[in-house]
DRENKE-86687 format. One record per residue (C-alpha): residue number from 1; residue in one letter; x, y negated, z. Coordinates in Angstrom, 1 decimal. Each point is the difference from the previous one (the first is absolute). Example, Ala and Ser with C-alpha at 12.3 -4.5 7.8 and 13.67 -1.06 7.14 Angstrom:
<rodrens>
(rodren 1; 'A'; (12.3; 4.5; 7.8))
(rodren 2; 'S'; (1.4; -3.4; -0.7))
</rodrens>
This chain:
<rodrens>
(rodren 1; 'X'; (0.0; 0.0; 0.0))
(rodren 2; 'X'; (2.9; -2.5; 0.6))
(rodren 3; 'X'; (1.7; 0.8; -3.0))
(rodren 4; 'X'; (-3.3; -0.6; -2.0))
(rodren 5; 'X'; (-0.2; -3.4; 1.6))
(rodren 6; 'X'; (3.6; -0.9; -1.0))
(rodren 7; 'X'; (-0.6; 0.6; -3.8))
(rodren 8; 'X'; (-3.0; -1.8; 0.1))
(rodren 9; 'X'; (1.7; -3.0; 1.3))
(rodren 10; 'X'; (3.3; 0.2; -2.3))
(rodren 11; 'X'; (-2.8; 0.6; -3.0))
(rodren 12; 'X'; (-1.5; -3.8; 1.2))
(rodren 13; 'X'; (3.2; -1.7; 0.7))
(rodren 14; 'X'; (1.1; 1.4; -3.8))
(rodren 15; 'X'; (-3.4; -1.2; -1.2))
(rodren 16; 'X'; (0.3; -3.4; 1.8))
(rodren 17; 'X'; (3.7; -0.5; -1.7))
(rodren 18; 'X'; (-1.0; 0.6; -3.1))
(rodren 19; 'X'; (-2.8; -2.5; -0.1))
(rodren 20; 'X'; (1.9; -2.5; 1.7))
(rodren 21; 'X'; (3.6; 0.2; -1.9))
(rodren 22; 'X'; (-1.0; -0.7; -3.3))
(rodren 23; 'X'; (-2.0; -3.2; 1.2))
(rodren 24; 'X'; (3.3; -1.6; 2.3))
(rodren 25; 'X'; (1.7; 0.2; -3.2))
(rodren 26; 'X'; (-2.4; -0.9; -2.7))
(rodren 27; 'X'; (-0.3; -3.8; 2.3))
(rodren 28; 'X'; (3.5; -0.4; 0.3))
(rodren 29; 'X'; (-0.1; 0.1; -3.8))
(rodren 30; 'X'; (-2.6; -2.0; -0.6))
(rodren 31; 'X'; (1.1; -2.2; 2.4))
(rodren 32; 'X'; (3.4; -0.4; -2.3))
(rodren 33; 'X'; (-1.4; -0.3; -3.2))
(rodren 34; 'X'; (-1.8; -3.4; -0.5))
(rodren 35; 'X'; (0.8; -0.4; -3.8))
(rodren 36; 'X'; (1.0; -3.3; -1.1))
(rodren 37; 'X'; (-3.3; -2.2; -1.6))
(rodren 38; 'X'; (0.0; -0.8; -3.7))
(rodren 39; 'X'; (-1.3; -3.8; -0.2))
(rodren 40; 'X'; (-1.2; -2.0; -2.9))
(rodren 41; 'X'; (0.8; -3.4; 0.0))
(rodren 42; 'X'; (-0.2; -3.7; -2.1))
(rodren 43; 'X'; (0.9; -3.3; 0.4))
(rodren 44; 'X'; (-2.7; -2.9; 0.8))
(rodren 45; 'X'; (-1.7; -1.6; -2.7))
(rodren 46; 'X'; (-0.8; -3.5; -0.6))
(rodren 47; 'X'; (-3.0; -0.9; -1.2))
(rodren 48; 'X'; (-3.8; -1.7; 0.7))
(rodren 49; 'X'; (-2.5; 1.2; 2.6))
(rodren 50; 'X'; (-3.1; -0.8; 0.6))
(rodren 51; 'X'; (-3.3; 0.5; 2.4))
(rodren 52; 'X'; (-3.7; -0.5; -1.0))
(rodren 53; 'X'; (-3.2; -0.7; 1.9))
(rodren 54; 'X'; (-3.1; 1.0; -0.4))
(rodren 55; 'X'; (-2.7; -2.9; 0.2))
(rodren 56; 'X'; (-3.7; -0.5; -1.1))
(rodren 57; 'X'; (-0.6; -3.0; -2.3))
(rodren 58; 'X'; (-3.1; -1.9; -1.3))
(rodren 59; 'X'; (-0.2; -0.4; -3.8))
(rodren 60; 'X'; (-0.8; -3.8; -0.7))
(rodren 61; 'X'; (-0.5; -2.2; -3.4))
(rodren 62; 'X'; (3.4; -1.6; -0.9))
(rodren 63; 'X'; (-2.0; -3.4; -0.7))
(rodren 64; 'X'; (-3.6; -0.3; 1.6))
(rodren 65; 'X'; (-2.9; -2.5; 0.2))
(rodren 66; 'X'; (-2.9; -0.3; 2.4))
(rodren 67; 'X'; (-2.4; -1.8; -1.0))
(rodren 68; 'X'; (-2.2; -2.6; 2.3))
(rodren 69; 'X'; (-2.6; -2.3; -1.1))
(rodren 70; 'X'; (0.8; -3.6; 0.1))
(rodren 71; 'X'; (-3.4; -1.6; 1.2))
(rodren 72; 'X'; (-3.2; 2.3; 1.8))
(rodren 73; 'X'; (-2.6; 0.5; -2.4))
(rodren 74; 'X'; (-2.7; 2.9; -1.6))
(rodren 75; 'X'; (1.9; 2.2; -2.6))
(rodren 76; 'X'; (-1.9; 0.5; -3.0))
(rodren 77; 'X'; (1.7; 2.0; -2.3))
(rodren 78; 'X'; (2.8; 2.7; 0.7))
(rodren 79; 'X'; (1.9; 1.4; -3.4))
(rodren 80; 'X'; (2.8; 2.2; 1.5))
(rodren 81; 'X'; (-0.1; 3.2; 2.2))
(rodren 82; 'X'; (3.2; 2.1; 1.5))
(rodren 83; 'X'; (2.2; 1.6; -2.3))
(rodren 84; 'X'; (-0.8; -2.6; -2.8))
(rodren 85; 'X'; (3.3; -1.4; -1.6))
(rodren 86; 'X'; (-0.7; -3.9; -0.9))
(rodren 87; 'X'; (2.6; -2.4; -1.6))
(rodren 88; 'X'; (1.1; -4.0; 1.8))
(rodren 89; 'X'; (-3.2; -2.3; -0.1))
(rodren 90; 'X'; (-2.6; 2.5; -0.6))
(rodren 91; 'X'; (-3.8; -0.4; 1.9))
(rodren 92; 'X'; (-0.3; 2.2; 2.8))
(rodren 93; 'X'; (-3.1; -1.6; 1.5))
(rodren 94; 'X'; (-1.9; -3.3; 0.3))
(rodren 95; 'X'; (-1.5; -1.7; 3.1))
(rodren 96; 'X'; (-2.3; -2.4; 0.4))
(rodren 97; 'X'; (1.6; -2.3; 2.4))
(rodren 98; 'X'; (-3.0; -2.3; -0.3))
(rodren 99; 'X'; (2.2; -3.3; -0.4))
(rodren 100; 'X'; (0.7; 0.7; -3.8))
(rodren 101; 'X'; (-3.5; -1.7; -1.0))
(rodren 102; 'X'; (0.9; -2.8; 2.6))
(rodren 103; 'X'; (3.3; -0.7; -1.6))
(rodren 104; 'X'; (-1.0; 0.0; -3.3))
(rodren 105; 'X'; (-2.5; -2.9; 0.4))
(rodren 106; 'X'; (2.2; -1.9; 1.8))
(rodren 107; 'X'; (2.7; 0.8; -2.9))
(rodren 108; 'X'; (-3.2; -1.2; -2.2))
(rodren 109; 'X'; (-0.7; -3.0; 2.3))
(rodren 110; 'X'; (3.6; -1.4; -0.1))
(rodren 111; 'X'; (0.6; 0.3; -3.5))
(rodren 112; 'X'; (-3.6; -1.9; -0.9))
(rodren 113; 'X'; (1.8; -2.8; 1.8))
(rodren 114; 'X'; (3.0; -0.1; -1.3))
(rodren 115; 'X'; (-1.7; 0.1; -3.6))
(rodren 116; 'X'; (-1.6; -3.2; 1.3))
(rodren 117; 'X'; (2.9; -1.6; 1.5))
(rodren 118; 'X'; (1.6; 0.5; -3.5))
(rodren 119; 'X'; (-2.6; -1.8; -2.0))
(rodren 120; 'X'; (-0.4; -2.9; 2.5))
(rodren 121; 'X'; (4.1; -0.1; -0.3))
(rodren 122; 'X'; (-0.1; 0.0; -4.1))
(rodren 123; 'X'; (-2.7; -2.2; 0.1))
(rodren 124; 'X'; (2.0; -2.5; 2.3))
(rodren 125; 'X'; (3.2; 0.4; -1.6))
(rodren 126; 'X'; (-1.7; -1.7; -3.0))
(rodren 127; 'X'; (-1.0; -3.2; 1.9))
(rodren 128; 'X'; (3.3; -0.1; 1.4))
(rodren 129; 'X'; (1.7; 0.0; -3.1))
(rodren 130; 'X'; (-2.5; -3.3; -1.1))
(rodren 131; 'X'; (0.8; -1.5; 3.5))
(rodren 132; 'X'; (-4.2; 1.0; 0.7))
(rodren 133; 'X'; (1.5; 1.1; 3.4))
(rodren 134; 'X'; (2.9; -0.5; 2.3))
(rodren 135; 'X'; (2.7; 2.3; 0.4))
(rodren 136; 'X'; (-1.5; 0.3; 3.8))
(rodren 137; 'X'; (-3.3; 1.4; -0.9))
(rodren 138; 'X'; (2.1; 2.2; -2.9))
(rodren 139; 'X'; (2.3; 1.6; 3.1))
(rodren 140; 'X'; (-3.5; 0.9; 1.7))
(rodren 141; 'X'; (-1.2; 1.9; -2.8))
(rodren 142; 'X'; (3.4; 1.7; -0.8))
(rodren 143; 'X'; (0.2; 1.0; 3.7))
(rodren 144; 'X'; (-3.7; 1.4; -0.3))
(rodren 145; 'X'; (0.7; 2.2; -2.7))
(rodren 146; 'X'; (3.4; 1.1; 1.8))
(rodren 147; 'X'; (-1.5; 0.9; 2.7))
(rodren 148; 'X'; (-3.2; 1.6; -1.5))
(rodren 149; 'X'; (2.6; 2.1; -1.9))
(rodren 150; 'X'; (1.8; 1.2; 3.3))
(rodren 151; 'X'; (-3.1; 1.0; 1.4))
(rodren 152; 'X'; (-0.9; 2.1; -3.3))
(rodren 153; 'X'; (3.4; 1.9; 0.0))
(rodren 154; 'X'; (-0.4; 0.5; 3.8))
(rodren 155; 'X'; (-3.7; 1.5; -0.5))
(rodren 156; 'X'; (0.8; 2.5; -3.0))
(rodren 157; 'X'; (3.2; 1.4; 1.6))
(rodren 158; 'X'; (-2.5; 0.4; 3.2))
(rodren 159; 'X'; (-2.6; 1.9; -2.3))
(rodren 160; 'X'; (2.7; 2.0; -1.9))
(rodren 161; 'X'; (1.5; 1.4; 3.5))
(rodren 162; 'X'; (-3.3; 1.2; 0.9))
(rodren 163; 'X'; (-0.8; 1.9; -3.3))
(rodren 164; 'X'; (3.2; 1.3; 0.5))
(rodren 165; 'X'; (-0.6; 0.9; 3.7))
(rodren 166; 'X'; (-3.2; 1.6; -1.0))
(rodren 167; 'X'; (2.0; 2.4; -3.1))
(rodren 168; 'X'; (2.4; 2.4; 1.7))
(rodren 169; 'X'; (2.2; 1.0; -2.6))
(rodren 170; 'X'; (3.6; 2.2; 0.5))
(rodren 171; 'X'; (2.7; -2.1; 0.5))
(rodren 172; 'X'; (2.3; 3.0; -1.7))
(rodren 173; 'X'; (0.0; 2.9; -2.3))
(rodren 174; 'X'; (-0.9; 3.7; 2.2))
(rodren 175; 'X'; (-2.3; 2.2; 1.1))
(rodren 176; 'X'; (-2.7; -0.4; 2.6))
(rodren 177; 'X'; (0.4; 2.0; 3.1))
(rodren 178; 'X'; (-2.5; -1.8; 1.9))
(rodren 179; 'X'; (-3.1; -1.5; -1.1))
(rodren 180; 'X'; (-2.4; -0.6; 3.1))
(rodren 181; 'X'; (-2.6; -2.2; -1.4))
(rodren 182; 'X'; (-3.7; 0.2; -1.4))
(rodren 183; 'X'; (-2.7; -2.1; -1.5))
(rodren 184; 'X'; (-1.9; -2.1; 2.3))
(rodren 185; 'X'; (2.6; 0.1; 2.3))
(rodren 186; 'X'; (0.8; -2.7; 2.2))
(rodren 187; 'X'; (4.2; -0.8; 0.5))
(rodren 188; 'X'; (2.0; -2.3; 1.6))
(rodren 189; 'X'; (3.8; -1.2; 0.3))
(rodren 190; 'X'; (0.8; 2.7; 2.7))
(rodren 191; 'X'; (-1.8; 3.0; -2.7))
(rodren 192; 'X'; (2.5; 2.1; -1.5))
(rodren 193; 'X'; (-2.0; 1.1; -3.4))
(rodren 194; 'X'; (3.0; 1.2; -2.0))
(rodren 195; 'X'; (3.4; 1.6; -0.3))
(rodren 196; 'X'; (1.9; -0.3; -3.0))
(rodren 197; 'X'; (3.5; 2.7; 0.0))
(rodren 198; 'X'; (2.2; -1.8; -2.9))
(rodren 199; 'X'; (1.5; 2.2; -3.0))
(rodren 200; 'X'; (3.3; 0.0; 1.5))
(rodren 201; 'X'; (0.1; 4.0; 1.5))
(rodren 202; 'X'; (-0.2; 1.0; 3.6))
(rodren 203; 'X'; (2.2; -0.7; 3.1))
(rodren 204; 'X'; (0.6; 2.5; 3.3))
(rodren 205; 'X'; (-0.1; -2.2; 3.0))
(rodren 206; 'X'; (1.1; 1.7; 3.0))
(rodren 207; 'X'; (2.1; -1.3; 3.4))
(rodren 208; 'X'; (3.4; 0.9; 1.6))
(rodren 209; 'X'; (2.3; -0.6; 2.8))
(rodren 210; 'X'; (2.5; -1.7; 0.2))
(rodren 211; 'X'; (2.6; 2.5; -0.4))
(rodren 212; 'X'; (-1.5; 1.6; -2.9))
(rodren 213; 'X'; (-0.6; -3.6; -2.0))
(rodren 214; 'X'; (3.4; -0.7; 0.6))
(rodren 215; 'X'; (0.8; 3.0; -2.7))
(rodren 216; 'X'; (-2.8; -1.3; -2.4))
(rodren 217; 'X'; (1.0; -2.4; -2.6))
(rodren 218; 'X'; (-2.3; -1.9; -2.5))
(rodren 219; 'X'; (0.9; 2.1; -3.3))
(rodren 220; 'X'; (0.5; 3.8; 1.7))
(rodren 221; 'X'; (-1.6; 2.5; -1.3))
(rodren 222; 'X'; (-2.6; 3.0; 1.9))
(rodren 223; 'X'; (-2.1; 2.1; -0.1))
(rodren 224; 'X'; (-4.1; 0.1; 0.2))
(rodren 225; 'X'; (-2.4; 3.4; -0.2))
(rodren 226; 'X'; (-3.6; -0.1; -0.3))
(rodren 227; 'X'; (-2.0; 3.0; 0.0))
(rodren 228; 'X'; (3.0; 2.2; -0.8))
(rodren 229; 'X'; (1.0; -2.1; -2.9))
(rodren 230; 'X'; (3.7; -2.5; 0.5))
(rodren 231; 'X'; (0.2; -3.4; -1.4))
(rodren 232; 'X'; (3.5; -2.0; -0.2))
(rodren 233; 'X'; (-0.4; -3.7; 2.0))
(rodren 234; 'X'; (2.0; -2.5; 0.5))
(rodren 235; 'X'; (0.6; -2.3; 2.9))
(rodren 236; 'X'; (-1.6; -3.5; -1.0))
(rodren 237; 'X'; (-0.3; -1.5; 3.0))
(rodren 238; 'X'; (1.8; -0.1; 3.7))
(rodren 239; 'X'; (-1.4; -2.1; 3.3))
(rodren 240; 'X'; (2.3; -1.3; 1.7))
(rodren 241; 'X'; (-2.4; -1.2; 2.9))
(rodren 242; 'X'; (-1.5; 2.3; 2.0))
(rodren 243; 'X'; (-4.4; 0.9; 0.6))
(rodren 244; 'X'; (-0.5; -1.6; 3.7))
(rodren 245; 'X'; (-2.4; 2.8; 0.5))
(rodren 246; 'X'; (2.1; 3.1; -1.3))
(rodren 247; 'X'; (3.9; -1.2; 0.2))
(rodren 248; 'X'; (0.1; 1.3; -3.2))
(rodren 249; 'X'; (1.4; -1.4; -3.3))
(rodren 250; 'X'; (-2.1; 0.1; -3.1))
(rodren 251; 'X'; (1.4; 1.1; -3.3))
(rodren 252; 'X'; (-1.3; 0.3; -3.6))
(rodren 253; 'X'; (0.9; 2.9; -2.8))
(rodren 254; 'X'; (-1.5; -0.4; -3.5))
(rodren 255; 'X'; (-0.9; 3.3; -1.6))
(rodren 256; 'X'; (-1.6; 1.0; -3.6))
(rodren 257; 'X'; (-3.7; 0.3; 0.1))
(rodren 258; 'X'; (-1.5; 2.6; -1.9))
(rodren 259; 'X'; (-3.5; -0.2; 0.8))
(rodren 260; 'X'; (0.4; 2.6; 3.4))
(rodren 261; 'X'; (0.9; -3.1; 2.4))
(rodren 262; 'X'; (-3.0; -1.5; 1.2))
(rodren 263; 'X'; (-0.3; -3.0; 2.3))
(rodren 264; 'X'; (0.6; 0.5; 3.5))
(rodren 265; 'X'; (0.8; 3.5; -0.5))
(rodren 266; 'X'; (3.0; 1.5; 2.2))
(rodren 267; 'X'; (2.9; 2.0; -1.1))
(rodren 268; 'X'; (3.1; 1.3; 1.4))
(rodren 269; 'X'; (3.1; -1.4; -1.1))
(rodren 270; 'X'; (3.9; 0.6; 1.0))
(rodren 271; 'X'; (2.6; -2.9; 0.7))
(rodren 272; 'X'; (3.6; -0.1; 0.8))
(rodren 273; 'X'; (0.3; -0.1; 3.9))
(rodren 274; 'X'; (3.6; 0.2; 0.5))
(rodren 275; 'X'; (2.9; 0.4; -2.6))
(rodren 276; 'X'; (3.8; 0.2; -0.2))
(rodren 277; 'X'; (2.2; -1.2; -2.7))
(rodren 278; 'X'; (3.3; 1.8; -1.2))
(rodren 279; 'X'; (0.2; 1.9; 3.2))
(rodren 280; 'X'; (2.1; 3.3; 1.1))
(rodren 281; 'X'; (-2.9; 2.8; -0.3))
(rodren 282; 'X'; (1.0; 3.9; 1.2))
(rodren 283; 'X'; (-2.7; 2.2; -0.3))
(rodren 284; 'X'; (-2.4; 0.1; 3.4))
(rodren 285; 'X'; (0.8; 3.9; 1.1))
(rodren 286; 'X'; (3.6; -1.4; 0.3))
(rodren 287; 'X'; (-0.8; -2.2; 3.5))
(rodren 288; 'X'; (-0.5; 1.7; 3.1))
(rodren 289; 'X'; (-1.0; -1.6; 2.9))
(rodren 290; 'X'; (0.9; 0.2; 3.5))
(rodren 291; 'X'; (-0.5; -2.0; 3.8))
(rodren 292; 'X'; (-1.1; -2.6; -2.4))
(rodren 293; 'X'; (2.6; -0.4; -1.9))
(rodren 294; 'X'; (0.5; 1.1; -4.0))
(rodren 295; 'X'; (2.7; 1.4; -1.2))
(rodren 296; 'X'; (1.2; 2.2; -3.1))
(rodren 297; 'X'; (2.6; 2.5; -1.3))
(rodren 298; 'X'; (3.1; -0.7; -2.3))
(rodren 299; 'X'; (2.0; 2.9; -1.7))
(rodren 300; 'X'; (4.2; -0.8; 0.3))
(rodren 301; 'X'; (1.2; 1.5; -3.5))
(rodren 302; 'X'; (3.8; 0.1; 1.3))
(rodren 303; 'X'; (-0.5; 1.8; 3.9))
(rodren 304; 'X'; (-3.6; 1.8; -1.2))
(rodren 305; 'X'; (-1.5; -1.2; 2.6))
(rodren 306; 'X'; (-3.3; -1.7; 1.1))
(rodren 307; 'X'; (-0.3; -3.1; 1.9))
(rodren 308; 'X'; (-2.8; -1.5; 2.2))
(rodren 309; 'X'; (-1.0; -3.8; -0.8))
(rodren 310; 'X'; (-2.3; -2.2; 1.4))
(rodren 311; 'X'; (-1.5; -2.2; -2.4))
(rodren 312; 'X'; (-2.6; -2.9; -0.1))
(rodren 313; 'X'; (-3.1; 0.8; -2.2))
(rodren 314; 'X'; (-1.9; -2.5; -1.4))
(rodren 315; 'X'; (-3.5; 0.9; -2.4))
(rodren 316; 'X'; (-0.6; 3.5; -0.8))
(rodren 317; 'X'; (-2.8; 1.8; -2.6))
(rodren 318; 'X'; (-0.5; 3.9; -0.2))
(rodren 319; 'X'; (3.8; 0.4; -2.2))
(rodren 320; 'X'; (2.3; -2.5; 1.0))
(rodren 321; 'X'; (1.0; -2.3; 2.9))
(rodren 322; 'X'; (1.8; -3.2; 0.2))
(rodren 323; 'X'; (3.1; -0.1; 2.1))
(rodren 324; 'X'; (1.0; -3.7; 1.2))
(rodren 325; 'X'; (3.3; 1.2; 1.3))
(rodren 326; 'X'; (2.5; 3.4; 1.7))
(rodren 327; 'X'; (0.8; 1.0; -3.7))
(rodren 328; 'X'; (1.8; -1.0; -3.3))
(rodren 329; 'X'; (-1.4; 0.2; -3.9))
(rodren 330; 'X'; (3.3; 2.6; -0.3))
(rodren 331; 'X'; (-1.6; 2.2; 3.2))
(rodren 332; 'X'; (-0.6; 3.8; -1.1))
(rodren 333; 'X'; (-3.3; 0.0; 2.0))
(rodren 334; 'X'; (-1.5; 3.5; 0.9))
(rodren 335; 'X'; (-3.5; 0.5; -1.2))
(rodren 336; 'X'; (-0.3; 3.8; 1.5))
(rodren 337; 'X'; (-0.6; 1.2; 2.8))
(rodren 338; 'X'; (1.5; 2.9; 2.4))
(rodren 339; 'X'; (0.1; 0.9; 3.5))
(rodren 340; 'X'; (4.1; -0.5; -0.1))
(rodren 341; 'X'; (-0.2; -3.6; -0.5))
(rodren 342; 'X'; (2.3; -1.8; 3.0))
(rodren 343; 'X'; (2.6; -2.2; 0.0))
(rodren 344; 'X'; (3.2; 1.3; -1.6))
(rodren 345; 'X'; (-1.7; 3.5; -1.1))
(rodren 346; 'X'; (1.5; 1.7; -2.6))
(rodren 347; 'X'; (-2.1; -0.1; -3.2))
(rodren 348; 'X'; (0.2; 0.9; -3.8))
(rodren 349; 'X'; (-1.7; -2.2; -2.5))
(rodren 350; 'X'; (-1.7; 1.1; -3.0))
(rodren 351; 'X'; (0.7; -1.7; -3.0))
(rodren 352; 'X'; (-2.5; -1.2; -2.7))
(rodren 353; 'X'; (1.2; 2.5; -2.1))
(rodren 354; 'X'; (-0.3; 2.8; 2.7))
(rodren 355; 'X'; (3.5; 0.5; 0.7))
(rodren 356; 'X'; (0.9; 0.1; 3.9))
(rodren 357; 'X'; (2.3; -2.1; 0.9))
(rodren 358; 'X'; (2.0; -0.9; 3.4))
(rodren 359; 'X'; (2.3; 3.9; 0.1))
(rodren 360; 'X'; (-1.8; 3.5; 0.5))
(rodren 361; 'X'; (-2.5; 1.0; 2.7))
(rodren 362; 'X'; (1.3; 1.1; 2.9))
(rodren 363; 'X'; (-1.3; 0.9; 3.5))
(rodren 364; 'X'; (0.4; -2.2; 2.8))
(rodren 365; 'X'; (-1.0; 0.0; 3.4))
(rodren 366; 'X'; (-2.3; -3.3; 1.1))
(rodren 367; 'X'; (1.5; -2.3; 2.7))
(rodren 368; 'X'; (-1.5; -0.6; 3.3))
(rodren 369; 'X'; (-3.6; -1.2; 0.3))
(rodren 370; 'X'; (-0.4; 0.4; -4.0))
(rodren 371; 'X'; (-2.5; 2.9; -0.9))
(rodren 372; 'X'; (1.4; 2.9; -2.1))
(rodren 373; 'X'; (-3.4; 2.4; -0.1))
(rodren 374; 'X'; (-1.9; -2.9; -2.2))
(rodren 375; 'X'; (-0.1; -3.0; 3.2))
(rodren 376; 'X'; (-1.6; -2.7; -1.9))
(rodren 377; 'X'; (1.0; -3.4; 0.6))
(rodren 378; 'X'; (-1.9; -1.5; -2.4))
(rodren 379; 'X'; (-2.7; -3.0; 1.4))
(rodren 380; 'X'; (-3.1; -1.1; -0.9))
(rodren 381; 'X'; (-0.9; -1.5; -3.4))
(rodren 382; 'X'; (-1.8; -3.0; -0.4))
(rodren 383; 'X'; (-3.5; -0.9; -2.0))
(rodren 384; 'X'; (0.0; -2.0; -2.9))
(rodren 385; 'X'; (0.5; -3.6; 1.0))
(rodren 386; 'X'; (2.9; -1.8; 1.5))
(rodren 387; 'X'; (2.4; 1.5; 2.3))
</rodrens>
């Protein structure tokens, strides 16, 4: 019975040894055989970047008229409706403004009496010239007639304003987009009774802060989309004071109209909100980020190496981020990732040609506090924006 227990216990302990042996030294060799990366890498380039915003605009005549009546009165006739297309000085409507009648007989009234101060100044100019009458009595009658024709003048210019207050017509060439106004109504200087959108095309108004009009110059170009279909505009117009109620600043696009822009409709439309000129760009995956700070990777050709930079970012889309300063245009900047990226790691670089560069791969053991079973050290990566 003994002996039976001591062969089971040297089968175990054999059992245990084989299980463990082969483990102790498959870790040592793991643990010695971190292979050396295989980078790729490019220098910065220079070149423009630029952000957009997305804003909602309000489509608006480029030239517009609205329409009041000059004195109250009855209308009496109408001759346009919305959507009609009339050309400068045609009738819209008439109003009885019930001072044309009045005008006119004093128009009448005035010129009856010049008429007769006319005669009685012919008629006195005769005696004059025989000496019937003295050059006293002549000045009366001259002075009559002077006068008689001042009053005249004043009384049809009077009665002309009035038929002209009581005949709207359009004071350009367009189309009517508003036409609120019927027979038999009655109107007054405060009645708005007609819109008149000129042939010129359609402007985008929309506002902006401050920061985003200081990138928006008259002359720029953007983009406009309305009901899944893009126009091209162009910035017309730029406030440079701000609405007292919003803080915002007003700014004008013209765009093409084709028929689909209505009045007052709203579209969406995309502007420049930030931009940088001849700038250094690296592509986005090559910043990392960490306590705050940014930083990148640069491949040393000569010691095959990798060095750890910190950099200042600047702008940034979905590709490629503006560096403001850590690097140099002549920087080999690495744009892959791996989880033995540290300072001074040993790297090779693949060329654009595929070629592997920087001596052959070799094992190497990790330093202290740097992971060698795929650590990463990697840090977060911002959304699109500005860093």
């Amino acid at each position: 019975m003994k002996k039976k227990g001591i062969i089971i216990g040297v089968v175990t302990v054999a059992a245990l040894a084989a299980i463990i042996t082969p483990r102790f030294f498959k870790k040592e060799q793991f643990g010695q055989a971190a292979s050396i990366p295989i980078l790729s890498a490019s220098v910065p380039e220079q070149g423009n970047l630029q952000l957009t915003t997305d804003l909602i605009g309000t489509v608006e005549p480029s030239d517009v008229v609205y329409i009041y009546p000059k004195a109250s009165g009855d209308v009496t006739a109408v001759h346009v409706q919305a959507g009609d297309s009339v050309q400068q000085g045609q009738v819209l409507c008439t109003i009885d403004t019930k001072q044309v009648d009045s005008a006119k007989n004093n128009m009448d009234t005035a010129r009856v009496s010049m008429d007769k101060a006319r005669a009685d100044l012919d008629r006195m100019s005769i005696l004059y010239s025989s000496g019937g009458i003295s050059s006293q009595e002549y000045e009366q009658y001259k002075s009559s007639y002077e006068l008689a024709e001042i009053s005249y003048k004043s009384a049809k210019q009077n009665y002309e304003t009035q038929v002209e207050y009581s005949t709207i017509t359009a004071p350009i060439s367009g189309k009517i987009e508003l036409a609120d106004m019927e027979v038999h109504d009655t109107v007054s200087q405060s009645n708005l009774i007609c819109v008149i959108a000129g042939e010129g095309g359609k402007v985008v108004s929309f506002s902006v802060t401050d920061r985003v009009r200081g990138y928006v110059n008259v002359g720029d170009s953007m983009s406009v989309e309305k009901d899944g279909k893009n126009y091209s505009g162009t910035i017309q117009e730029v406030s440079t004071m701000a609405d007292t109620a919003t803080g915002l600043f007003k700014i004008k696009a013209a765009v093409p109209d084709d028929g689909n822009l209505p009045t007052g409709s709203s579209l969406k439309l995309s502007v420049i909100s930030e931009k940088a000129e001849n700038a250094m760009l690296v592509p986005v995956d090559a910043i990392y980020f960490e306590g705050g700070n940014s930083y990148l990777y640069t491949y040393d050709t000569e010691a095959g190496t990798v060095h750890k930079v910190q950099v200042e970012t600047g702008i940034y889309d979905s590709e490629k981020m503006e560096v403001l300063s850590g690097i140099t245009m002549d920087d080999l900047v690495v744009n892959t990732w791996s989880s033995e990226l540290y300072e001074g790691a040993k790297a090779q670089l693949r060329g654009a040609d595929g070629q592997i560069q920087g001596g052959p791969a070799e094992d190497k053991e990790a330093p202290e506090g740097k992971p060698a079973d795929g650590g990463n050290e990697k840090g977060g990566k911002p959304q699109e924006g500005k860093a």
